[in-house]
Legacy VTK file of the C-alpha trace (Angstrom):
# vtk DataFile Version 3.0
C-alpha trace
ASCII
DATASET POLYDATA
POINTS 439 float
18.122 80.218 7.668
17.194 83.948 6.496
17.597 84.645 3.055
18.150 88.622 4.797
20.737 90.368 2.401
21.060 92.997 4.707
22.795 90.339 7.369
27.167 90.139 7.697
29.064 87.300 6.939
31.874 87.381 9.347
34.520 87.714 5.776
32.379 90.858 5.009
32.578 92.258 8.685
35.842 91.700 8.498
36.503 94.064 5.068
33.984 96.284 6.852
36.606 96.873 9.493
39.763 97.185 7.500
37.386 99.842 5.409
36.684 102.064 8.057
33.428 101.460 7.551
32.524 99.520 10.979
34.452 100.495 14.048
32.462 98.837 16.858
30.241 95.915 17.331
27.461 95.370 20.144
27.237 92.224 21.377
23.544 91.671 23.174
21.508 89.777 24.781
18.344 90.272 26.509
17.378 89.871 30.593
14.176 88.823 32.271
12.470 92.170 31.037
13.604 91.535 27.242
16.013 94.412 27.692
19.123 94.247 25.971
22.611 93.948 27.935
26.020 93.151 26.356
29.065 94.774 25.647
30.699 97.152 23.284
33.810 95.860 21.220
36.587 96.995 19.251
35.185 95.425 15.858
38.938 94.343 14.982
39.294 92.510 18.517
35.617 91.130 17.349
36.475 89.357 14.323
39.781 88.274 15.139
39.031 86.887 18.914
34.989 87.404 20.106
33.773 86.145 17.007
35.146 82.991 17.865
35.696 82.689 21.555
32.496 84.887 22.818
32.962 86.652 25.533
31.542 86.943 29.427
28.850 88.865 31.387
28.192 88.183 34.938
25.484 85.498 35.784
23.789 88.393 38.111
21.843 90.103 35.096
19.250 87.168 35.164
18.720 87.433 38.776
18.077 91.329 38.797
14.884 93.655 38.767
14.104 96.716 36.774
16.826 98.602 38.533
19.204 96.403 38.338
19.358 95.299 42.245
20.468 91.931 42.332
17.543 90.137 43.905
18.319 87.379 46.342
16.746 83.728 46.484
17.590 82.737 42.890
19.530 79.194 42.584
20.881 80.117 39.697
22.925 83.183 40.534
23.360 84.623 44.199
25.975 86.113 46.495
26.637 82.866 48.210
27.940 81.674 45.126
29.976 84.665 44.211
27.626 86.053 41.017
30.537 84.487 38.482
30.107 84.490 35.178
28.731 82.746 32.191
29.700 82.592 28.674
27.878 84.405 25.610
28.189 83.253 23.000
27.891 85.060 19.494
25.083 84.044 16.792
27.060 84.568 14.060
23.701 84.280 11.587
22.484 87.640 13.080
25.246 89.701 12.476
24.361 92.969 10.794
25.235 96.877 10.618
23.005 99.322 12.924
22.881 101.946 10.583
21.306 104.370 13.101
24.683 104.123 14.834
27.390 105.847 13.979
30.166 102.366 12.267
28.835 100.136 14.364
27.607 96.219 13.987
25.704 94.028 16.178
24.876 90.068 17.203
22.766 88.767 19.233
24.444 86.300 21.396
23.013 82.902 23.434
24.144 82.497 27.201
25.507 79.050 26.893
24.468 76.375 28.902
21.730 78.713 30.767
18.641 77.395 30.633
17.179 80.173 32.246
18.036 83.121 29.369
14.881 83.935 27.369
16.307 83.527 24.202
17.516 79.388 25.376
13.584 78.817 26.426
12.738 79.973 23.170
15.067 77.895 21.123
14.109 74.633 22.971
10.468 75.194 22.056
11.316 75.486 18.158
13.298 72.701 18.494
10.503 70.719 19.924
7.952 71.949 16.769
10.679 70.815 14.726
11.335 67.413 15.963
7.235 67.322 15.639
7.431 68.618 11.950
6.655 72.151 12.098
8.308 75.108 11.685
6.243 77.925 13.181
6.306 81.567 11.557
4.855 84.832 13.441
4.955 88.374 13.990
4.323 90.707 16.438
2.649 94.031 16.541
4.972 96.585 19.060
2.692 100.124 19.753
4.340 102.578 21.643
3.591 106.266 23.153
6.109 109.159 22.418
6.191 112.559 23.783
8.039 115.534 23.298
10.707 115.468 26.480
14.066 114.347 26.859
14.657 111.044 29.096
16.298 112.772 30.923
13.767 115.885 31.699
11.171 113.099 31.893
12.770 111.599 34.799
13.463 114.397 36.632
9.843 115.129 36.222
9.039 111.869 37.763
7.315 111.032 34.191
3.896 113.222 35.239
2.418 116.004 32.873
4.352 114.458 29.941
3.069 116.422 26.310
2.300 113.544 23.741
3.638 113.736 20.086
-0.321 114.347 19.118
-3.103 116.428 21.386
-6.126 114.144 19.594
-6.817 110.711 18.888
-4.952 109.859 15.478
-5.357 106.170 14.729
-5.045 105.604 10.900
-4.936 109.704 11.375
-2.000 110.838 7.817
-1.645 114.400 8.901
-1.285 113.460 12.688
1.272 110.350 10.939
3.069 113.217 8.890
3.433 115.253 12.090
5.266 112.650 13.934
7.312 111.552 10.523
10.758 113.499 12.120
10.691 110.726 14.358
9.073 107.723 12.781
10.115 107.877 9.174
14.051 107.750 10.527
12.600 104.302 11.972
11.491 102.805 9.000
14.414 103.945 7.211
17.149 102.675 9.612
15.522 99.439 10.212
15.046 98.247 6.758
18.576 99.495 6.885
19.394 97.450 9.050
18.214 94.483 7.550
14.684 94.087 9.333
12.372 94.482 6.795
9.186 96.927 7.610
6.027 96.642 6.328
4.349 99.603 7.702
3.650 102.226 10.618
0.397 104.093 11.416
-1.154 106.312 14.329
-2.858 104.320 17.033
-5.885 104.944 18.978
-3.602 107.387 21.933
-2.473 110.640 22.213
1.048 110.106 20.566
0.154 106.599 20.400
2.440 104.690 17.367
3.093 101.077 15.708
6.065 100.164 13.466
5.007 96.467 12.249
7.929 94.632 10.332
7.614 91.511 8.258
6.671 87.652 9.465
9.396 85.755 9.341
10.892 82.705 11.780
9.497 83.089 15.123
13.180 83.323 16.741
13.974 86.070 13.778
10.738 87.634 14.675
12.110 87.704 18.430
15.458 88.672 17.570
13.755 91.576 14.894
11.482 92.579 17.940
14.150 93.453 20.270
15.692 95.213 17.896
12.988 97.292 17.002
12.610 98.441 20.403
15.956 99.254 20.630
15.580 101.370 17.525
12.970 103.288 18.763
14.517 104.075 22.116
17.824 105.082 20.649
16.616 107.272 17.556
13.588 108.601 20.278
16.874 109.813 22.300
18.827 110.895 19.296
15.386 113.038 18.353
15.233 114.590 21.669
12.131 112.608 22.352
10.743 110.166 24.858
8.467 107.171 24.006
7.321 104.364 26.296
6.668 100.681 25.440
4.743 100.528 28.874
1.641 98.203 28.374
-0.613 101.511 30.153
1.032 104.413 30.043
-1.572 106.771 31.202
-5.477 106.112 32.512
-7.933 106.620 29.966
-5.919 106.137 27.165
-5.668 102.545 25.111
-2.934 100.660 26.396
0.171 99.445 24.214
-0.236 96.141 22.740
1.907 93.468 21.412
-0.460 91.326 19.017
1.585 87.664 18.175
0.919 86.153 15.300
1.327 82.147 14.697
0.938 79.990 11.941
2.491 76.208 10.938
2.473 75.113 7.201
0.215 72.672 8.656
-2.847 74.994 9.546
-4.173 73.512 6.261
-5.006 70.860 7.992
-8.134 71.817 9.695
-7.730 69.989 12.692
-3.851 70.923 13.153
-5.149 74.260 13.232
-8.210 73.317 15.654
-6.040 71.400 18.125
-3.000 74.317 17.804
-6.032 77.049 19.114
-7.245 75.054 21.192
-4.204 74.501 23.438
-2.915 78.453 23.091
-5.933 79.281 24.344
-6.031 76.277 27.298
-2.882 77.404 28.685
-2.751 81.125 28.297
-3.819 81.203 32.263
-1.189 79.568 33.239
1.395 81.934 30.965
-0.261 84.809 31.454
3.082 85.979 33.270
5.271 85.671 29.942
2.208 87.916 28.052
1.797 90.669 31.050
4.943 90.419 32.868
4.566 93.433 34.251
2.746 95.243 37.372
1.113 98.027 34.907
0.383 95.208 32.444
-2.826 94.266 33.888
-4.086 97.993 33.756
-4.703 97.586 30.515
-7.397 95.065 30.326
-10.103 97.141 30.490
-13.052 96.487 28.732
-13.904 98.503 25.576
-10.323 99.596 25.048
-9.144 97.550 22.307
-7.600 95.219 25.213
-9.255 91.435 25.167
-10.476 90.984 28.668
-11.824 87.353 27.961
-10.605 83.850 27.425
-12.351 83.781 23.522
-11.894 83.239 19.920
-13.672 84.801 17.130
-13.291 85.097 13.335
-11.893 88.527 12.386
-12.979 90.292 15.837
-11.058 93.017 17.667
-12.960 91.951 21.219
-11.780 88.838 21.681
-8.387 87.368 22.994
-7.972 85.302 20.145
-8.572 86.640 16.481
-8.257 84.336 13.830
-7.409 85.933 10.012
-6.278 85.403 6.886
-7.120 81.998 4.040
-4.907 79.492 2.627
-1.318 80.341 3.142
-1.606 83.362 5.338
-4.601 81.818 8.192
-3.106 82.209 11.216
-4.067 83.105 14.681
-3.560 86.360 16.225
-3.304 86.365 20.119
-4.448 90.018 21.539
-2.983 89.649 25.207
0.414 90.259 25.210
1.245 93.665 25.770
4.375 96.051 24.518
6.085 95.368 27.912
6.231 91.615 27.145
9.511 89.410 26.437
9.346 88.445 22.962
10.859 85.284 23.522
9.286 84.187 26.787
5.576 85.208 25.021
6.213 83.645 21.436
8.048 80.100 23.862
4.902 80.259 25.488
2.688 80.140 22.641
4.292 77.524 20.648
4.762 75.134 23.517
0.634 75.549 24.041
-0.403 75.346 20.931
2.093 72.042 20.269
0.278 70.375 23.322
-3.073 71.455 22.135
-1.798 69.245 18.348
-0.296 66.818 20.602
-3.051 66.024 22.659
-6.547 66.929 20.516
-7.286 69.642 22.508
-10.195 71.215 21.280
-11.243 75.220 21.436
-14.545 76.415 22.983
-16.727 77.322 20.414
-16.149 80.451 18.160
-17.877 83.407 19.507
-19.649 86.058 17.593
-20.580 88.943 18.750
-19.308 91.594 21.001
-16.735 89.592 23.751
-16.575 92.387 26.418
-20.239 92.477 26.925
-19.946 88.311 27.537
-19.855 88.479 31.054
-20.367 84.041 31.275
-16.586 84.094 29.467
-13.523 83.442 31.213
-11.579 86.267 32.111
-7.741 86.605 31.781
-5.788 87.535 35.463
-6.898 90.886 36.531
-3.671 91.387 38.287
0.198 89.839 38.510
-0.232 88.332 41.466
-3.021 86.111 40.332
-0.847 84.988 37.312
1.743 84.269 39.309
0.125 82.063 41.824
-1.536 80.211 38.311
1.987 79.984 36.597
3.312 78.957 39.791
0.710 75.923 39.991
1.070 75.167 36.667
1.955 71.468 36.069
2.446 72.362 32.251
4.477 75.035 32.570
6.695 73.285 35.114
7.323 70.200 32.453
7.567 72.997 29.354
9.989 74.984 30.848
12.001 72.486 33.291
11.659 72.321 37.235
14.465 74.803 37.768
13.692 77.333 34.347
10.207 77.261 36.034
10.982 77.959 39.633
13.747 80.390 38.880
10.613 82.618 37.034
8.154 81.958 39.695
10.476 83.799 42.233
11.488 86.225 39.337
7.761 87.372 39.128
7.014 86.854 42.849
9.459 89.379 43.515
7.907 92.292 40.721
4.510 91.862 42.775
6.691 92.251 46.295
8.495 95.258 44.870
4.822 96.873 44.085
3.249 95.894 47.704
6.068 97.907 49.502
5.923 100.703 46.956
4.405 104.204 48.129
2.760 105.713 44.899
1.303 109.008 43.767
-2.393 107.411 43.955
-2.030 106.748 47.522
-0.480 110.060 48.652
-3.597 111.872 46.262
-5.833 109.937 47.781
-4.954 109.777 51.794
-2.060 112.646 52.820
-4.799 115.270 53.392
-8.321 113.366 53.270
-8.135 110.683 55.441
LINES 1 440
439 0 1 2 3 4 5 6 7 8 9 10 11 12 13 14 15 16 17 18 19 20 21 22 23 24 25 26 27 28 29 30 31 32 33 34 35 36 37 38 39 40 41 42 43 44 45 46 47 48 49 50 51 52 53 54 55 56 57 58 59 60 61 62 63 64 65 66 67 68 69 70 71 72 73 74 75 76 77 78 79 80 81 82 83 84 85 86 87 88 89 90 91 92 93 94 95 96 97 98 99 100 101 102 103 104 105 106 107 108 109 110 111 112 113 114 115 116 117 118 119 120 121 122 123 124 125 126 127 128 129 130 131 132 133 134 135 136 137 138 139 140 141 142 143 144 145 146 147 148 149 150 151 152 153 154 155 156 157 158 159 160 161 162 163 164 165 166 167 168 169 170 171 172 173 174 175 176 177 178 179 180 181 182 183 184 185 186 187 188 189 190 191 192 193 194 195 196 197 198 199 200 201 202 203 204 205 206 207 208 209 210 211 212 213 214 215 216 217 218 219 220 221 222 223 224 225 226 227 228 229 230 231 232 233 234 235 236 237 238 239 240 241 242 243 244 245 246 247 248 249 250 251 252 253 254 255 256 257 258 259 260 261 262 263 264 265 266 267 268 269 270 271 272 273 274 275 276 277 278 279 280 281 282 283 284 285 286 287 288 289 290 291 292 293 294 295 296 297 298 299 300 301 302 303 304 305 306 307 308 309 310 311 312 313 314 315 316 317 318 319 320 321 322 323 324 325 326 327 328 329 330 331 332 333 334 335 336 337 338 339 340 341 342 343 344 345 346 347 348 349 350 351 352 353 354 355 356 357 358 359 360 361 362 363 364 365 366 367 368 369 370 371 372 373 374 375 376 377 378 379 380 381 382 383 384 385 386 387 388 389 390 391 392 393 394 395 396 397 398 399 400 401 402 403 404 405 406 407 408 409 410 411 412 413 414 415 416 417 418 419 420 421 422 423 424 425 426 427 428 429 430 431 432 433 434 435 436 437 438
């Protein structure tokens, strides 16, 4: 339960309303791509009725792609079965104003009885820790690019020759960070707001390169938190007359955009809790590399000597490796590098605790702790250099088959097959550069 005093009862939405102080609520939840869909309500019709009854979307959203083409060969959803509906229904603990929109609430909502939404496969994971005695906490770290164009213009543009919010490297950089404060300082206001409590932002190593990191909390608060903070971004970024990007590699040569998780259990005092939990995260991370680079441009950004792990390793306090363990006492927890900005929060943070539960479950023990510089350890295993080799290990996975369920796992499988099919018939600008004139 959060102890959040920013959050709405639904008595205190409902004086809201008959104030004039909340006019609308937005009612989300988030597709394959941890994008948020939903609906817009009349916040009277809200508390008296959707509160209560939820509401509908059609089943199609969880069978789509990027641009929203439904995809066929999905079980769960298809036109031979009509693409009906299925039933949302509001989490009335996340209730809360948006202050960065103009009287207007929002909840995220669970699609019941479908196993397949991200936020479900989360939920039956902590449910799992919790029937095992653990409650895991995390966090994760969202970096982002932002330049100075519209959406819109940048579209039309085709997203080429884009001028980042800074013209050199600023990580850690205050005057590049004060430069870029018309933008990011609205952020941190409107989130803390908003009742997700920041901690901090800072330049990254990128032209126009940013982080916003907010508070550990619950890892399904942290998920919920982390979809909201992307839609934050995006919305104030158009209200600013700005463009950012959550794209794991925006642009070659410059660091890709990173979403660090963080885990811990109360039980990481025990040494061997922690061991075992380690051990299995990094065991199965192959097999999930899909939920940590879900993406066709996520696997651009392992590149060696780029602040990206490239290798299967764990090390005390180390930037190189996949796997950084930091903090004493209370606050030791692990902090897994892979996942970038593009990644579902839910699907990466369900795949995490369901590895690191089997590593407790079953003694699974780490490889040793490396020291040293991981991208020059060529003899270390190497996460998937591209999507469709995670796939084809996902697919094969017996352990992600029996975490997820035969059909949650299938239905994903032929989600992701599908991104890599899209990218095979795709023409792009590389190939026309490279061929139209010299071949």
């Amino acid at each position: 339960m959060s102890k959040n005093t920013k959050l709405l009862s639904l008595e205190e939405l409902a004086r809201a309303v008959e104030d004039g102080a909340v006019d609308t609520v937005v009612a989300g939840f988030t597709d394959h791509y941890g994008r948020l869909m939903g609906k817009r309500f009349d916040a009277e019709f809200f508390w008296r009725h959707a509160a209560k009854d939820g509401t509908h979307a059609c089943n199609y959203l969880l069978t789509t792609d990027a641009e929203m083409n439904p995809v066929p060969g999905f079980s769960f959803a298809n036109w031979e079965l009509g693409y009906g509906d299925f039933h949302l229904v509001p989490d009335l603990k996340t209730l809360r104003i948006l202050t960065w929109l103009d009287k207007t609430a929002f909840v995220h909502c669970d699609a019941d009885h479908v196993e397949q939404a991200p936020r479900n496969i989360l939920k039956r994971q902590l449910a799992r820790a919790q029937t095992l005695g653990h409650v895991p906490m995390g966090a994760s770290e969202l970096e982002y690019y932002g330049y100075r164009a519209t959406y819109r213009d940048a579209a039309k543009n085709g997203y080429r020759d884009l001028e980042p919010l800074s013209w050199y490297l600023e990580d850690y950089n205050l005057l590049q960070g004060t430069r870029e404060e018309f933008f990011t300082q609205r952020v941190r206001r409107h989130l803390k707001a908003s009742g997700i409590p920041v901690e901090n932002s800072k330049g990254e190593w990128g032209l126009g390169q940013h982080e916003v990191n907010v508070r550990y909390s619950g890892v399904l608060e942290m998920a919920d938190n982390h979809v909201l903070l992307k839609q934050c971004v995006k919305e104030i970024a158009e209200q600013c007359g700005i463009a950012v990007t959550f794209m794991a590699k925006p642009a070659k040569g410059q660091a890709g955009s990173s979403c660090h998780l963080h885990l811990s259990l109360a039980a990481f005092t025990d040494a061997d809790v922690f061991r075992w939990f380690l051990g299995g995260w990094i065991a199965h991370a192959p097999e999930f590399m899909v939920f940590y680079a879900p993406t066709i441009n996520s696997y651009k950004r392992f590149e060696d000597m780029s602040w990206a792990p490239t290798r299967l390793a764990w090390s005390k306090d180390n930037r190189t490796a996949g796997f950084r363990v930091v903090g004493e006492g209370p606050s030791l927890r692990i902090e897994c590098r892979i996942p970038g900005a593009d990644a579902n929060p839910y699907l990466a943070f369900a795949a995490a605790v369901a590895s690191g539960l089997d590593g407790v479950t079953n003694r699974i023990e780490p490889p040793p702790v490396f020291e040293g510089d991981v991208y020059a350890a060529r003899n270390l295993p190497r996460v998937s250099y591209t999507l469709e080799h995670a796939v084809d290990l996902f697919a094969g996975s017996e352990f992600a088959k029996s975490t997820l369920g035969a059909d949650v796992h299938e239905h994903y499988v032929h989600f992701y097959r599908n991104e890599q099919k899209q990218f095979e018939c795709a023409v792009t600008d590389w190939e026309r550069q490279r061929y139209f004139e010299r071949i």
